[in-house]
Phi, psi and omega in degrees: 000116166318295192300338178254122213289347174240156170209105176287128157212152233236042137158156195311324174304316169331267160355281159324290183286355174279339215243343191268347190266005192189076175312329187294336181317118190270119242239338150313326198280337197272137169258087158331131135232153201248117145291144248243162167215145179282106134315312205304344165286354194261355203248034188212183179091341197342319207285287230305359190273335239240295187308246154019293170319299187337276211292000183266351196078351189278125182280169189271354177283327192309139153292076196275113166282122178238175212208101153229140176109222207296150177240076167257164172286357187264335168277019201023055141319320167308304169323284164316324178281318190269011173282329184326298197297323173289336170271337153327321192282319157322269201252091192294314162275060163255147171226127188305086185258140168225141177240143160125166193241182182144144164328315159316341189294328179277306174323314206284282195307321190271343167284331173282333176297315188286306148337299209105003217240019206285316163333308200268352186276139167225104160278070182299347194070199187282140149202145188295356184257082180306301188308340191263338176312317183282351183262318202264025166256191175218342158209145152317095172238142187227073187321356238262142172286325175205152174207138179260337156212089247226071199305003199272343173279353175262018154283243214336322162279337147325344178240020176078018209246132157295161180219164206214111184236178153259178172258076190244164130058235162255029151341305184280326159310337144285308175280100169307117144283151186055034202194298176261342190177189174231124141272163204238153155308149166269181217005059182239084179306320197301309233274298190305323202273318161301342172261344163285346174279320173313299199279325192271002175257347197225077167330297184293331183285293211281340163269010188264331187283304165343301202285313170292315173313340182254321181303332164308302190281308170357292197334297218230331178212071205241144192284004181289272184342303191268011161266329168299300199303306179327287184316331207282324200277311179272352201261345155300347204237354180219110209285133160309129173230157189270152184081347114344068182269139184238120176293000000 
């Protein structure tokens, strides 16, 4: 945009690509702001996760993988199906949860079916309670090719939960490896199913990863936050003139 004296993206990767697609762009006018999440339902509540497991069929002894959002191919649902059969062979009581709808969905069912792996999959849809989703899983995997912002990973660290990512777009900007979570290469089903495996075996890692993951969004991506950046972002822009008073 010419006329505009600021230009916000919502993470450096953003950014990067905003700026290889519109060379004239001066990488001075671009501004980062990360976008925000409301914590506070996530950090209270533990039982609503347990309650849910309920109604879902899932014991409360399983070691639960969860999946949210669209179950499309850019979020490597494909990826994601074919790690199932390696953390089983593991981690026997694992289990699969997907929240979401998407082209894919018939693919999701009928492929875990082929697999075998069908017994251990819960295809849950769309549902409106994330917050309680993100409470009954114990890790986040997030298969994606490309992504702009993933608001699902600062939920999941907002509920304490480590997460198994790819190293897309800005993932990593979000996700610590090996500090918050493990990213993986993309479309490396092997890669995904060791590092989920990695994490459902070593408790104490994995609530350690929890625990540094909400402090992070505290930190860094709280809707506080991304309104100071904001505020921050225009207020930089704006020259005091005289006879002019400004707040």
């Amino acid at each position: 945009n010419v006329l505009a004296d600021r230009v916000i993206a919502n993470s450096e990767s953003t950014k990067r690509t905003l700026l290889q697609s519109a060379p004239w762009l001066s990488p001075n006018r671009v501004e980062v702001v990360y976008k925000g999440i409301d914590p506070a339902p996530y950090l209270v509540g533990a039982e609503d996760g347990l309650k849910l497991r309920r109604e879902l069929g899932i014991d409360a002894s399983d070691l639960v993988v969860g999946f949210v959002g669209q179950i499309i191919e850019r979020k490597g649902i494909p990826d994601i199906v074919e790690a199932i059969p390696g953390v089983l062979r593991e981690i026997p009581r694992a289990r699969f949860l997907f929240v979401g709808e998407g082209k894919l969905s018939s693919f999701l069912v009928e492929r875990t079916r082929e697999l075998g792996v069908s017994d251990r999959v819960v295809v849950a849809g769309f549902r409106p309670d994330v917050v309680r989703v993100m409470k009954a899983i114990d890790v986040l995997v997030l298969a994606s090719v490309v992504e702009g912002f993933g608001y699902v990973l600062a939920e999941a660290m907002a509920a304490g939960k480590p997460v198994v990512a790819t190293r897309a777009s800005s993932i990593p900007e979000i996700v610590r490896d090996g500090e918050t979570g493990l990213l993986v290469d993309i479309h490396r089903p092997d890669q995904l199913a060791s590092a989920l495996t990695e994490i459902l075996r070593d408790a104490p890692r994995a609530a350690a990863m929890g625990r540094r993951g909400r402090q992070i969004v505290l930190e860094n991506f709280t809707l506080e936050r991304m309104v100071e950046r904001t505020e921050a972002v225009f207020a930089s822009r704006v020259k005091p003139r005289r006879g002019v008073r400004t707040a």
